[in-house]
C-alpha positions as CSV (number, residue, x, y, z in Angstrom):
1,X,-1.4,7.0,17.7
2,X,-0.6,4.1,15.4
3,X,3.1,3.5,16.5
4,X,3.0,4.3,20.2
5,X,2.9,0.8,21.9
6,X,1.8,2.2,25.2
7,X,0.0,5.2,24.4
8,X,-3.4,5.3,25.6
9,X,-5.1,5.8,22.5
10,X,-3.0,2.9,21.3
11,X,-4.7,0.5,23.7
12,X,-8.5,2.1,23.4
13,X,-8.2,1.3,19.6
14,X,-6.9,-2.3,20.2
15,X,-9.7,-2.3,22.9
16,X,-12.1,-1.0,19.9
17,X,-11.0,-2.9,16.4
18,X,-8.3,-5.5,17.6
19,X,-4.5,-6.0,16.6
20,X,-2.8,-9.0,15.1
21,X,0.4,-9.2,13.6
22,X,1.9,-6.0,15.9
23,X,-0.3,-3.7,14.0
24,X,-3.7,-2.8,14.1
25,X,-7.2,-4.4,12.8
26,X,-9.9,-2.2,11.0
27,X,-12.5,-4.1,12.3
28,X,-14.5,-5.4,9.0
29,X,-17.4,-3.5,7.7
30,X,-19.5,-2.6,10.9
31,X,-17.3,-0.3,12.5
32,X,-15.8,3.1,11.2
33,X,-15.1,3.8,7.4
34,X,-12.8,6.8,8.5
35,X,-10.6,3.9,10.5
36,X,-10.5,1.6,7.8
37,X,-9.5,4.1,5.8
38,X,-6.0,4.9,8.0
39,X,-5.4,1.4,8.4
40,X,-5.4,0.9,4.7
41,X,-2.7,3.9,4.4
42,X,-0.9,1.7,7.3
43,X,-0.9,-1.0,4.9
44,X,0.0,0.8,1.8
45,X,-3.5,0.9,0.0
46,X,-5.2,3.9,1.0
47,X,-6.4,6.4,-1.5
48,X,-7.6,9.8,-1.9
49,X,-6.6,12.7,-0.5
50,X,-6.0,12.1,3.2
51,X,-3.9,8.9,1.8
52,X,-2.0,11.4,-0.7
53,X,-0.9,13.5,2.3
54,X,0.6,11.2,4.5
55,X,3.9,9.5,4.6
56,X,5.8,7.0,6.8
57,X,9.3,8.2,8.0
58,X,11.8,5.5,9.9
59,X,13.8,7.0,12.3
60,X,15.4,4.3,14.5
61,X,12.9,1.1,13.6
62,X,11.4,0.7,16.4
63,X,8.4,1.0,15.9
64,X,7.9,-0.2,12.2
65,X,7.1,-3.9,11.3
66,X,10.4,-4.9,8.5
67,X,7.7,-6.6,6.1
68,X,4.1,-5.3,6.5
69,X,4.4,-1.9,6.8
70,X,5.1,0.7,3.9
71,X,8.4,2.6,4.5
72,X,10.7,1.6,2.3
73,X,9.4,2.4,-1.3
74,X,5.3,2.3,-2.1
75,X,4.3,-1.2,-1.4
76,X,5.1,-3.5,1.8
77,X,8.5,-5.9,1.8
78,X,6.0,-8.6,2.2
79,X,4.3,-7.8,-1.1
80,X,7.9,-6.7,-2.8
81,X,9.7,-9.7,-2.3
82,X,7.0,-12.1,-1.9
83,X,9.0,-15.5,-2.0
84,X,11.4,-14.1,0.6
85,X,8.7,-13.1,2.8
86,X,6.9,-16.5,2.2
87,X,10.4,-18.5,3.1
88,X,11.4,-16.3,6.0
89,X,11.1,-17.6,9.4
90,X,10.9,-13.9,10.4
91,X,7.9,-12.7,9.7
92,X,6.8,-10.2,12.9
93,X,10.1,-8.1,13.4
94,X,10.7,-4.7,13.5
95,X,12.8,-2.7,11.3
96,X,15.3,-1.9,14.0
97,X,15.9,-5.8,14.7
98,X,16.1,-7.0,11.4
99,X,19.5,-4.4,11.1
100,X,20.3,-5.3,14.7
101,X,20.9,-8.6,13.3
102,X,22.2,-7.8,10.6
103,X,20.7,-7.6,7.1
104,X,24.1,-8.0,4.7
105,X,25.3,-11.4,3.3
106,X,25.9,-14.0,6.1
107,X,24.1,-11.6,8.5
108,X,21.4,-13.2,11.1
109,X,18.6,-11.8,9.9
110,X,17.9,-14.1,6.7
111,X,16.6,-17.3,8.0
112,X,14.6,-19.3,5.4
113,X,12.6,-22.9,6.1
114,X,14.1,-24.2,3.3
115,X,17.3,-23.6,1.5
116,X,17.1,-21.0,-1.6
117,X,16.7,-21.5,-5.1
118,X,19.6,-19.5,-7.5
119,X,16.9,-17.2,-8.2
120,X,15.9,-16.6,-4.6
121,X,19.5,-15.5,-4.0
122,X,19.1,-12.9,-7.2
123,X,15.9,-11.3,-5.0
124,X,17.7,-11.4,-1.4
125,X,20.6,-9.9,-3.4
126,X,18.1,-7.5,-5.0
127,X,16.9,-6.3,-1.2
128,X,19.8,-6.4,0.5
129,X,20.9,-3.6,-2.2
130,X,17.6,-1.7,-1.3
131,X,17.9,-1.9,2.1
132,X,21.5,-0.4,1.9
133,X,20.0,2.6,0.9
134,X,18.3,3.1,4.0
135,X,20.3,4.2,7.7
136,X,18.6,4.4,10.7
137,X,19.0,7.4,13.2
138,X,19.4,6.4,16.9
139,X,18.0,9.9,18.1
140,X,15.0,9.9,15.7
141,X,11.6,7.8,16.5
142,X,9.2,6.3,14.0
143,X,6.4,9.0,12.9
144,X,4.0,9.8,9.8
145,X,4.8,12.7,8.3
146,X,2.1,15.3,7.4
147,X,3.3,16.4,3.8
148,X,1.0,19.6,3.9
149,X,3.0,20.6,7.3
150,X,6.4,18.9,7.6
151,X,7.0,21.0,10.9
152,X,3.6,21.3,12.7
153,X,2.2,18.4,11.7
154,X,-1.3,17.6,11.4
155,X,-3.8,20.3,12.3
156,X,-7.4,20.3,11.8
157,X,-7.1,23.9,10.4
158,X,-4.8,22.4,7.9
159,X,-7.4,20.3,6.6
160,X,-9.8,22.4,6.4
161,X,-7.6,24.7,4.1
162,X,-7.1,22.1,2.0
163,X,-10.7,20.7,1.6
164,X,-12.1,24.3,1.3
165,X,-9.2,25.6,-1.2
166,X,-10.7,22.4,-3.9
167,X,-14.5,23.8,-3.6
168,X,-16.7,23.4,-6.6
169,X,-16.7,26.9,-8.5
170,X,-20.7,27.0,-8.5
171,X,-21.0,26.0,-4.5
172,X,-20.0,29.5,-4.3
173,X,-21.9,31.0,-6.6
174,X,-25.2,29.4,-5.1
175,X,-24.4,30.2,-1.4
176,X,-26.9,33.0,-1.7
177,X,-29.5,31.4,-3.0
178,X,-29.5,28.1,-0.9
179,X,-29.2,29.9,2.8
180,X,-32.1,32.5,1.4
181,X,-34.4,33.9,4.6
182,X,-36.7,33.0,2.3
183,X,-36.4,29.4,1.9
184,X,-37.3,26.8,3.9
185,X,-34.5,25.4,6.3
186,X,-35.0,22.5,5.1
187,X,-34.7,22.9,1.3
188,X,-31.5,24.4,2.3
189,X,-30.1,22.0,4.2
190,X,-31.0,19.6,1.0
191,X,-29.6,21.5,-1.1
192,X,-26.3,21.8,0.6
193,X,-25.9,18.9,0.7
194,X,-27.1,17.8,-2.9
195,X,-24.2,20.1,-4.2
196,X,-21.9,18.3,-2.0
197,X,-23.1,15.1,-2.9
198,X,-23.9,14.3,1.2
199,X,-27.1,12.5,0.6
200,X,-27.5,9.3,1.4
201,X,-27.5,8.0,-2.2
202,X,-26.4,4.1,-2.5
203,X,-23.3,5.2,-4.0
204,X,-22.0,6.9,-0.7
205,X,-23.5,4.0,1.4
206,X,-21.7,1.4,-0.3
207,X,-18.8,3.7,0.1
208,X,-19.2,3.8,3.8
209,X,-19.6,-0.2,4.1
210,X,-22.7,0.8,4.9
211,X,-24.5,-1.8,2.3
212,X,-22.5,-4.0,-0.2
213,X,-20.7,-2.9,-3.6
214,X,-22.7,-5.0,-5.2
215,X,-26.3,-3.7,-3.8
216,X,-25.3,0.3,-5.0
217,X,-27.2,-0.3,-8.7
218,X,-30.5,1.4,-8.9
219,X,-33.6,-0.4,-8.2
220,X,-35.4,0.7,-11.1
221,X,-33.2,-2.3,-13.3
222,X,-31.9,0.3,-15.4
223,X,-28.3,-1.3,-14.8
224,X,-26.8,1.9,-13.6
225,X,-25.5,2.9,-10.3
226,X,-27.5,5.3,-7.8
227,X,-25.7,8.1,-7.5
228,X,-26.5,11.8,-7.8
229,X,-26.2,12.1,-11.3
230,X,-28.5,9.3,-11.7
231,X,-31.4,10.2,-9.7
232,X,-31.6,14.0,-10.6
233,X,-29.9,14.5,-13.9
234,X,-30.4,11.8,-15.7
């Protein structure tokens, strides 16, 4: 969905959030948290556990940008080797290219605005030895690989094995007494999702981009943030 240039989801999300650069925009704080969220693992920031599960495999280059995206060690090219990427001329060209035109000494692929510094030599040097490392494969294409699944791939039962295999010990034991016939639907549906911390506490809004970090304290002036330990246990 991310890497397929002419895929139609491809366009109906540039249609949605925007692209720039070759890759995809998350679309600033009004639109979807869950989008920003796979964006950021695009980029090499996400976090938590859908971020933990994910990993970018270069097949032929195609379809990977050399120095935004994350596939060659944990942090973009761009951020690794920050002066390079500031005195490239290059700075929107796939992985596939950049060995197309040739990424050893003398090769095509280094042009600078300006000529380098003894010490910029020492980091080109430096990348040029991490890039031998890496040898792309002609009958391979681009992909994210689903660590939980390396054959399958993602699957929504997947992820629902994993999310239901880390459930709090006392959800379980309080099942019974939440979905009781005898109380009130909703006191149960409350309590679900108290224990699951689903309410809409500021903590989770400003988590969402719903409201701003800074507006999650309580309003009380207690200095501490609304969460759920907060407003029932403490």
């Amino acid at each position: 969905m991310l890497v397929e240039r002419e895929g139609l989801w491809r366009k109906v999300l540039v249609a949605r959030y925007g692209a720039e650069g070759g890759g995809l925009e998350d679309g600033g704080q009004s639109f979807s948290s869950c989008w920003r969220e796979i964006v950021r693992i695009r980029d090499g920031i996400g976090e938590g556990w859908f971020a933990s599960c994910v990993r970018r495999r270069v097949g032929d280059g195609v379809d990977t940008d050399f120095w935004h995206d994350r596939w060659c060690g944990d942090v973009p090219l761009c951020e690794w080797f920050s002066r390079l990427y500031d005195l490239s001329v290059n700075k929107v060209v796939t992985v596939r290219n950049m060995f197309l035109l040739g990424v050893e000494v003398g090769g095509e692929a280094w042009q600078w605005r300006c000529r380098l510094w003894a010490w910029e030599e020492e980091l080109l040097e430096e990348c040029r030895e991490l890039l031998l490392t890496v040898t792309l494969q002609d009958s391979s294409t681009d992909r994210w690989l689903w660590l939980l699944d390396h054959i399958g791939g993602y699957s929504v039962r997947g992820v629902y094995d994993l999310l239901t295999s880390h459930e709090q010990p006392h959800l379980h034991q309080n099942l019974e007494l939440i979905w009781h016939k005898q109380v009130p639907l909703k006191v149960s549906i409350f309590a679900w999702r108290l224990l699951r911390d689903r309410l809409p506490t500021k903590e989770n809004l400003a988590n969402r981009g719903i409201i701003s970090l800074e507006a999650r304290m309580c309003l009380g002036g207690c200095g501490h943030v609304e969460d759920l330990n907060h407003l029932f246990l403490i």
